[in-house]
N, CA, C and O atoms as a printed pandas DataFrame, in Angstrom:
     atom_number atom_name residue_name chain_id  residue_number  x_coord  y_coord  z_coord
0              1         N          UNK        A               1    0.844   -1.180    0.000
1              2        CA          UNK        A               1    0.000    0.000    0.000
2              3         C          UNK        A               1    0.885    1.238    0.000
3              4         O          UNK        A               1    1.662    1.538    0.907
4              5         N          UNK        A               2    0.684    1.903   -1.092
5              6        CA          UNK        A               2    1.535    3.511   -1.152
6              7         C          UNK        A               2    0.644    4.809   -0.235
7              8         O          UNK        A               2   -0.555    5.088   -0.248
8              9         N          UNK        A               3    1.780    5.413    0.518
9             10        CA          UNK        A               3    1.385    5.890    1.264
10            11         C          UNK        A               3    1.187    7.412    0.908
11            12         O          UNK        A               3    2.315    7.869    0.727
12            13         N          UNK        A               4   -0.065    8.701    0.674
13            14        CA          UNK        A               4    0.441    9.559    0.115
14            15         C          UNK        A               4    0.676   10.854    0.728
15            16         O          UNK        A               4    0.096   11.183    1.763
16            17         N          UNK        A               5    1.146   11.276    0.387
17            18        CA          UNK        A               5    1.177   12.472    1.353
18            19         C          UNK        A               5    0.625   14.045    0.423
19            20         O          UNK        A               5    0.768   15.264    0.515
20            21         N          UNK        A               6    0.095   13.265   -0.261
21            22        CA          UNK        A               6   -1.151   14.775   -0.915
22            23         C          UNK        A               6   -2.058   15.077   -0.396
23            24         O          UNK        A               6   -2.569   14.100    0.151
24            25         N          UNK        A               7   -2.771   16.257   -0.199
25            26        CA          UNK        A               7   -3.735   16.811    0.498
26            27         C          UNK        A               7   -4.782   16.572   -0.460
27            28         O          UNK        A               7   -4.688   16.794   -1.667
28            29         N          UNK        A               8   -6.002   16.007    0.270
29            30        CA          UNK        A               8   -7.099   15.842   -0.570
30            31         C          UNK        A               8   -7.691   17.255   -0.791
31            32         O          UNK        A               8   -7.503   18.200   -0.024
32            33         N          UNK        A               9   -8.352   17.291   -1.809
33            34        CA          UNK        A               9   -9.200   18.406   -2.489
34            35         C          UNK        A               9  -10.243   17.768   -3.497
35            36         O          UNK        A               9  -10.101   16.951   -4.407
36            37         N          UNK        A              10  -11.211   18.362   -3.058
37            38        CA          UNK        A              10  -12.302   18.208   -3.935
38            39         C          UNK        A              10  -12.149   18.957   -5.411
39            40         O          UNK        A              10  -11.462   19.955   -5.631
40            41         N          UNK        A              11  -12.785   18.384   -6.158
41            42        CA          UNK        A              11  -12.126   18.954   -8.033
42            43         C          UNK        A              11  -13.000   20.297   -7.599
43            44         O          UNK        A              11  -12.407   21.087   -8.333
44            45         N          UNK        A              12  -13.741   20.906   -7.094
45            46        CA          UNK        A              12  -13.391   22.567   -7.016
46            47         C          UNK        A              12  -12.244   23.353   -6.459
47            48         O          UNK        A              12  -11.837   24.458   -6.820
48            49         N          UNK        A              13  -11.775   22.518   -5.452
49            50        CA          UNK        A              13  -10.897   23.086   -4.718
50            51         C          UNK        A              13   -9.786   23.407   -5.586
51            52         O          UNK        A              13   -9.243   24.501   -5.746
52            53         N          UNK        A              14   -9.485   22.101   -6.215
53            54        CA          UNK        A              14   -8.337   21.928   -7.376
54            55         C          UNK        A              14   -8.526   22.787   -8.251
55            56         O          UNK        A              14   -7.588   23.521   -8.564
56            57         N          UNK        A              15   -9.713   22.910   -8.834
57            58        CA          UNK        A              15   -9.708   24.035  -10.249
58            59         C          UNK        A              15   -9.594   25.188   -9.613
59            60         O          UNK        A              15   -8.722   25.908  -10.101
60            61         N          UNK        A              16  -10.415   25.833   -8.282
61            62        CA          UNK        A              16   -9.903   27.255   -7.918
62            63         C          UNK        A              16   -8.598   27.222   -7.672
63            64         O          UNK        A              16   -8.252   28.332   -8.075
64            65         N          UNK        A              17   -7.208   26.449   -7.100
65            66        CA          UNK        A              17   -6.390   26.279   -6.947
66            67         C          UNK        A              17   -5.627   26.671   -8.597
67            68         O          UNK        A              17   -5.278   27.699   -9.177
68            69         N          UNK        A              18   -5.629   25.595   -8.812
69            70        CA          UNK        A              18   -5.150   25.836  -10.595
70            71         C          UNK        A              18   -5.695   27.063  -11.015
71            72         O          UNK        A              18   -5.137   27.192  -12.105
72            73         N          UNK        A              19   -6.208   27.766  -10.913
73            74        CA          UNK        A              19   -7.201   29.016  -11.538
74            75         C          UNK        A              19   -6.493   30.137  -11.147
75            76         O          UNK        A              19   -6.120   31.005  -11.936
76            77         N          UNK        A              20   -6.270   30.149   -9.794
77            78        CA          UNK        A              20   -5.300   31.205   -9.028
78            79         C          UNK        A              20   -3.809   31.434   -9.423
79            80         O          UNK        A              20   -3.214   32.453   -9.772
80            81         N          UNK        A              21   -3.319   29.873   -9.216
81            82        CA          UNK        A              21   -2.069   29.704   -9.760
82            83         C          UNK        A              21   -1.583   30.101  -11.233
83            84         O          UNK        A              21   -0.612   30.829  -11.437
84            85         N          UNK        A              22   -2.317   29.577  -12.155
85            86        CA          UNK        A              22   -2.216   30.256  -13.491
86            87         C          UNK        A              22   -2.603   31.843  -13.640
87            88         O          UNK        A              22   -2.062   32.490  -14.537
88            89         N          UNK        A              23   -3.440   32.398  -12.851
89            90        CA          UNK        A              23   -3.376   33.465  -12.651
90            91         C          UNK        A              23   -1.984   34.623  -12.444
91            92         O          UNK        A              23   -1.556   35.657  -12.957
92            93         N          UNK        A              24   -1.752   33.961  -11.683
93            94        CA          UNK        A              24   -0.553   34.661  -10.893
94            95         C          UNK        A              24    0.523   35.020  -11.736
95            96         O          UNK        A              24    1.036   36.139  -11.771
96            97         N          UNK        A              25    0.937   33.783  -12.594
97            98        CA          UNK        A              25    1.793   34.055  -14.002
98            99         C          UNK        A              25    1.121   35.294  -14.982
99           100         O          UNK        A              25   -0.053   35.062  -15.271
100          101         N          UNK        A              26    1.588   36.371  -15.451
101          102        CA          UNK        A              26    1.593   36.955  -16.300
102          103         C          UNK        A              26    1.096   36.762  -17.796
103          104         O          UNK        A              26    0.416   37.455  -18.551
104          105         N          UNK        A              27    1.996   34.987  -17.954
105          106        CA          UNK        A              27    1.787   34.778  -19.246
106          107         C          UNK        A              27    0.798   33.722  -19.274
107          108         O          UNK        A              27    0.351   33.542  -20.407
108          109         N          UNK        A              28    0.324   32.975  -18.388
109          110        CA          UNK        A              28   -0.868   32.057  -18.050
110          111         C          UNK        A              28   -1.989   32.282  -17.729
111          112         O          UNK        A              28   -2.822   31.385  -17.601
112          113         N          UNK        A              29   -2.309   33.902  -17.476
113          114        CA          UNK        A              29   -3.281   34.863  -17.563
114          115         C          UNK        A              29   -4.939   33.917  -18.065
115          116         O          UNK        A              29   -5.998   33.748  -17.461
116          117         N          UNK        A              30   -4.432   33.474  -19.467
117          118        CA          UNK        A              30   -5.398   33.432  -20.408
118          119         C          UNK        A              30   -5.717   31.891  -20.882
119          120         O          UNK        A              30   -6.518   31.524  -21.742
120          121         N          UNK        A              31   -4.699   30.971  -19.919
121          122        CA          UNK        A              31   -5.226   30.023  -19.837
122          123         C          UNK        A              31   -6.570   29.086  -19.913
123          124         O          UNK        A              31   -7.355   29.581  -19.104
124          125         N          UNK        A              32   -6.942   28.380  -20.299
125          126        CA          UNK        A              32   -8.445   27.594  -20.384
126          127         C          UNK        A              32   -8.054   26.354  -20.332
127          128         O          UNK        A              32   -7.307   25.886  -21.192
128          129         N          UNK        A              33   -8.612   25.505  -19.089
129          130        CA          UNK        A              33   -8.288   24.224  -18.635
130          131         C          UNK        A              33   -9.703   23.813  -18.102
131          132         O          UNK        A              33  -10.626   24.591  -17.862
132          133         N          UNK        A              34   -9.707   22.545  -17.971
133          134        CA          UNK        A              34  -10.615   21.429  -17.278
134          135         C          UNK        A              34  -10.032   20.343  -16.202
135          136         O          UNK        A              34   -9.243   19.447  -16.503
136          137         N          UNK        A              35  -10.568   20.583  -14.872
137          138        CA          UNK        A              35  -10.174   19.356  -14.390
138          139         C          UNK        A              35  -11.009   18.021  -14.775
139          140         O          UNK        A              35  -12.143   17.900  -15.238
140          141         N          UNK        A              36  -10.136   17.167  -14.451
141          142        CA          UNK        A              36  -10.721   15.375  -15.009
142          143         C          UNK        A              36  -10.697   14.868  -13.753
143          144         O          UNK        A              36   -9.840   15.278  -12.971
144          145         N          UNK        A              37  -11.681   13.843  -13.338
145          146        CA          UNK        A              37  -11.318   13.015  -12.069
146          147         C          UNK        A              37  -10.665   11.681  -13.113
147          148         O          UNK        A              37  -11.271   11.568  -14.179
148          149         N          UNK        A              38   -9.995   11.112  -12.982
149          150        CA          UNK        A              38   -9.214    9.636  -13.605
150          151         C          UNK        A              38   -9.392    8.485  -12.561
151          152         O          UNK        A              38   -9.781    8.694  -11.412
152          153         N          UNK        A              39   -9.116    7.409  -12.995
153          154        CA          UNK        A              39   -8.779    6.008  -12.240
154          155         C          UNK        A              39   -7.757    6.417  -11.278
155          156         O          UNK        A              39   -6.937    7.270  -11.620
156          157         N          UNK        A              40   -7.719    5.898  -10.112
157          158        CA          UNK        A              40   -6.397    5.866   -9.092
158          159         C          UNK        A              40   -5.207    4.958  -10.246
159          160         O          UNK        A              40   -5.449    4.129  -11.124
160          161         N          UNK        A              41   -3.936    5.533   -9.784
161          162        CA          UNK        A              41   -3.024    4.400  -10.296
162          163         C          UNK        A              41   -2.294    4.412   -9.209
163          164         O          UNK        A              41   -2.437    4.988   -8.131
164          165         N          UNK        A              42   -1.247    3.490   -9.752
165          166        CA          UNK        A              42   -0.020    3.012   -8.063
166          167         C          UNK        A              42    0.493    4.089   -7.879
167          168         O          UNK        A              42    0.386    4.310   -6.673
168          169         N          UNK        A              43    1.141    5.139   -8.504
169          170        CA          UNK        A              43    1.654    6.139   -8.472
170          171         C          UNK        A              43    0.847    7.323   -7.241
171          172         O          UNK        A              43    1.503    8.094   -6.542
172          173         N          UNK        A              44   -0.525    7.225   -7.217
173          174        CA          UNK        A              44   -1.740    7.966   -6.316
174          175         C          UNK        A              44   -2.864    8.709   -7.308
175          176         O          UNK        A              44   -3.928    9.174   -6.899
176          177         N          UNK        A              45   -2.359    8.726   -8.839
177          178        CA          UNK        A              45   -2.652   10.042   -9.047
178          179         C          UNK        A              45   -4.526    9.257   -9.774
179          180         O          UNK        A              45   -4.866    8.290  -10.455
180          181         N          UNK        A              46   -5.256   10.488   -9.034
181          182        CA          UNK        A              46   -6.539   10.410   -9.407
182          183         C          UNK        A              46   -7.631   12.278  -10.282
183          184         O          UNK        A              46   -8.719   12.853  -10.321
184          185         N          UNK        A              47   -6.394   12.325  -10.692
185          186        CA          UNK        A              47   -7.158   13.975  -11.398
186          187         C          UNK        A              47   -6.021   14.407  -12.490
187          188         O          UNK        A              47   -4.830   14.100  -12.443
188          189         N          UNK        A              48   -6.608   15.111  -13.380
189          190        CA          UNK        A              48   -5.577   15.642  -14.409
190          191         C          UNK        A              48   -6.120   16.578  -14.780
191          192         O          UNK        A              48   -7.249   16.739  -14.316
192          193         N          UNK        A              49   -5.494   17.835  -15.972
193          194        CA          UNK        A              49   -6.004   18.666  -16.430
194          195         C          UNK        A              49   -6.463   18.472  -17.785
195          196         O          UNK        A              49   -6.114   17.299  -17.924
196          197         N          UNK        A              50   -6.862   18.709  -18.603
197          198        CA          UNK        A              50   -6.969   19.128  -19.896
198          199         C          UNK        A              50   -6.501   20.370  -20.149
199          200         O          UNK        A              50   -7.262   21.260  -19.769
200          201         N          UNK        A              51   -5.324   20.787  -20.755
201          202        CA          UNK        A              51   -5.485   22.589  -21.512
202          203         C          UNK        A              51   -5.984   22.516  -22.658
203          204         O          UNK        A              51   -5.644   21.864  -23.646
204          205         N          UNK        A              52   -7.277   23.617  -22.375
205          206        CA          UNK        A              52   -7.798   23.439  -23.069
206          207         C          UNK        A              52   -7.544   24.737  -24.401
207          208         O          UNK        A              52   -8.041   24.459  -25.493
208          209         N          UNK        A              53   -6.898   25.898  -24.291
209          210        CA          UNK        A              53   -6.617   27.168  -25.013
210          211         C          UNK        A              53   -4.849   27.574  -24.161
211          212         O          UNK        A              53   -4.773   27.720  -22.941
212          213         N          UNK        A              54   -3.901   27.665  -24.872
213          214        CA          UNK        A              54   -2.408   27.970  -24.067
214          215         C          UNK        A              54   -1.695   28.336  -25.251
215          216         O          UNK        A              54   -1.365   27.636  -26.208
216          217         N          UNK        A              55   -1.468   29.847  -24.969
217          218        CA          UNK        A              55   -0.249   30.567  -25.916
218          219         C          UNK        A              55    0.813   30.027  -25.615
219          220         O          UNK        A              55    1.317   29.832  -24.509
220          221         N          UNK        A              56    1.371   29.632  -27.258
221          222        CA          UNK        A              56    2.955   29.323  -27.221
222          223         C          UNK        A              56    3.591   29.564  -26.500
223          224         O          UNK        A              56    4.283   28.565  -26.302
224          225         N          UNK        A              57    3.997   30.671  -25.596
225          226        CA          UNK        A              57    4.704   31.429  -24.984
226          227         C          UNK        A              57    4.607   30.948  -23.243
227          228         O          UNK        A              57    5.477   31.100  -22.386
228          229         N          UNK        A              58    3.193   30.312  -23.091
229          230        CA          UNK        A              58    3.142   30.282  -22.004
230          231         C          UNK        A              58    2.563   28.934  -21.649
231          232         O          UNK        A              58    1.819   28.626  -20.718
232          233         N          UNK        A              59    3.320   27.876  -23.057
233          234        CA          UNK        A              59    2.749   26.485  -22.343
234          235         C          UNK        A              59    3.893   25.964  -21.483
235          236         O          UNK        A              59    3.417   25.101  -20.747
236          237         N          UNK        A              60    5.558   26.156  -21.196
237          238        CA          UNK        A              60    5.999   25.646  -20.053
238          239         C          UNK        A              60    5.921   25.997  -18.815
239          240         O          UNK        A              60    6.314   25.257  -17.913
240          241         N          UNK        A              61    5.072   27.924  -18.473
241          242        CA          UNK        A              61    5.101   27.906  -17.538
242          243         C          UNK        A              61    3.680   27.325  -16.847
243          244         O          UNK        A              61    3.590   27.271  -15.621
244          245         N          UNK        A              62    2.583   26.898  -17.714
245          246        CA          UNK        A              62    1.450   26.477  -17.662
246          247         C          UNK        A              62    1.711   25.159  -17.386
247          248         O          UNK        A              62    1.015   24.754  -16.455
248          249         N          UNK        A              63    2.593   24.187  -17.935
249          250        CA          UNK        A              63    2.783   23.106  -17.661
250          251         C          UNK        A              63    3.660   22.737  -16.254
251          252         O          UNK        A              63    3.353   21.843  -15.466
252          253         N          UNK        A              64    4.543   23.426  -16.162
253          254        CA          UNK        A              64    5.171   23.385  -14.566
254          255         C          UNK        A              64    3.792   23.906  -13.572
255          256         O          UNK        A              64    3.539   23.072  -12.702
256          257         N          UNK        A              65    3.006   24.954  -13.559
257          258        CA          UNK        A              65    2.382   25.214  -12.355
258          259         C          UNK        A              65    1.573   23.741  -11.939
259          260         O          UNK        A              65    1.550   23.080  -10.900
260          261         N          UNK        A              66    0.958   23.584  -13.215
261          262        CA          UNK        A              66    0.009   21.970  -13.231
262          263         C          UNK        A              66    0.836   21.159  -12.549
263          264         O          UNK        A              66    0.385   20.485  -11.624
264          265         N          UNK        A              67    2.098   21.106  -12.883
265          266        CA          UNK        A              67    2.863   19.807  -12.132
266          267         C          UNK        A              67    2.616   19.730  -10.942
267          268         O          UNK        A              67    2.000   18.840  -10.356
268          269         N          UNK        A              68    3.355   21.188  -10.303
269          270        CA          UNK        A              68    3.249   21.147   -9.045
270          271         C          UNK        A              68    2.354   20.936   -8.311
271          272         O          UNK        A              68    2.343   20.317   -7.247
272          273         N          UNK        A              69    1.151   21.706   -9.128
273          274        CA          UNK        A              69   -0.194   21.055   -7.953
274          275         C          UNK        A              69   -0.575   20.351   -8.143
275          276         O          UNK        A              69   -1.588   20.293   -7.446
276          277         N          UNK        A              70   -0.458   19.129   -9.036
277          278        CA          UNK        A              70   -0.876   17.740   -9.316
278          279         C          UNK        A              70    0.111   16.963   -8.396
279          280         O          UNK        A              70   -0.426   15.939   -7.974
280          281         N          UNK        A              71    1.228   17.110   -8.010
281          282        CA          UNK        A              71    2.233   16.649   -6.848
282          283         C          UNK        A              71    1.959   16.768   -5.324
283          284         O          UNK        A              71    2.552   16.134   -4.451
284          285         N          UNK        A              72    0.808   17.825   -5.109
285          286        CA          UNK        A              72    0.422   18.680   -4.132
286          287         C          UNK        A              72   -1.359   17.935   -3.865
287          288         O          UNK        A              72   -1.948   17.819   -2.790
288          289         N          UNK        A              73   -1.591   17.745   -4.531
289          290        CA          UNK        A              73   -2.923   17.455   -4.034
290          291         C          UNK        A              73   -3.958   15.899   -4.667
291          292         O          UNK        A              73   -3.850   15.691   -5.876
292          293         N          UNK        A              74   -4.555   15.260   -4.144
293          294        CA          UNK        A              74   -5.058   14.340   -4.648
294          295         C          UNK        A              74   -6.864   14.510   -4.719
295          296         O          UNK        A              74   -7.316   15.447   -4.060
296          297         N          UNK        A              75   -7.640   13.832   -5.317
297          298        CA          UNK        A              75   -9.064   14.392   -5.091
298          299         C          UNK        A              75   -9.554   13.447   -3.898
299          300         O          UNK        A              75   -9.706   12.247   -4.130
300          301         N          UNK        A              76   -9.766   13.890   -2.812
301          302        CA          UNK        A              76  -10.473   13.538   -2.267
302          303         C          UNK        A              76  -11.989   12.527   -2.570
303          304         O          UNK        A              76  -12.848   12.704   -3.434
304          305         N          UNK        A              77  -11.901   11.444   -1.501
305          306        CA          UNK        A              77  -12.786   10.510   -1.511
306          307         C          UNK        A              77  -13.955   10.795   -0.835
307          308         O          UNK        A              77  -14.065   10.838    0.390
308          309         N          UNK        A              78  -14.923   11.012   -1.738
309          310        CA          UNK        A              78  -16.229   11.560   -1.341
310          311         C          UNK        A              78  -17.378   10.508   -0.819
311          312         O          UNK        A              78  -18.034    9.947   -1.697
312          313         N          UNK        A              79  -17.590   10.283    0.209
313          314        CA          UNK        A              79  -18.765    9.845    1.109
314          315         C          UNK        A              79  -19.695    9.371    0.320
315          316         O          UNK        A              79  -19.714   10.294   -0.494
316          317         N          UNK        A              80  -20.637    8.481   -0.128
317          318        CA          UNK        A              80  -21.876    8.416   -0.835
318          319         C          UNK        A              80  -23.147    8.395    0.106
319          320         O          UNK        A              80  -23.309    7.625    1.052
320          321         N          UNK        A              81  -23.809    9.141   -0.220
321          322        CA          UNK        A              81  -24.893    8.872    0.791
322          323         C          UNK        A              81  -26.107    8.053    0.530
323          324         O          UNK        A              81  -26.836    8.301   -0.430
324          325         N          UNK        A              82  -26.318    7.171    1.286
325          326        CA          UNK        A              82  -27.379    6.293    0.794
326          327         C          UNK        A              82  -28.891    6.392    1.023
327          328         O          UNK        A              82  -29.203    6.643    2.188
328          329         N          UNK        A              83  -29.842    6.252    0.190
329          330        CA          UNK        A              83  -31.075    6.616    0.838
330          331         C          UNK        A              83  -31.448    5.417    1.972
331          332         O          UNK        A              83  -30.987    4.281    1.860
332          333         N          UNK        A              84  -32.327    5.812    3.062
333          334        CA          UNK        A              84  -32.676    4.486    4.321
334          335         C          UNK        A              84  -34.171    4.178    3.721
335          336         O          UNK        A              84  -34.878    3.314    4.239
């Protein structure tokens, strides 16, 4: 069992997260992305982005911010509630 040490976030948390972060860059301003929930793999990872619109200019720094917070956070496992 891999043990992780990412902070869960719910896929809003993650997209306002990512939203801010690309913000903050100058040239990532104008970014257009989608979060994905995915399959768990061994690795942990259960979310990805899509870019969906990224100027030439500003797809490595668009692609490093994603890294980092894809290293940083996992989606949280959401409760189902059952009807009684």
């Amino acid at each position: 069992m891999l043990y992780s040490e990412k902070t869960p976030a719910s896929l809003d948390e993650i997209r306002a997260r990512v939203a801010r972060a690309l913000h903050r860059h100058p040239l990532c301003r104008e970014v257009r992305f989608e979060i994905v929930s995915t399959p768990r793999t061994r690795k942990g990872g259960n979310w990805t982005i899509s870019i969906q619109a990224v100027a030439p200019d500003a797809l490595w720094e668009a692609s490093e911010i994603v890294s980092d917070i894809q290293e940083a956070y996992e989606l949280a496992v959401v409760a189902e509630s059952r009807a009684a």
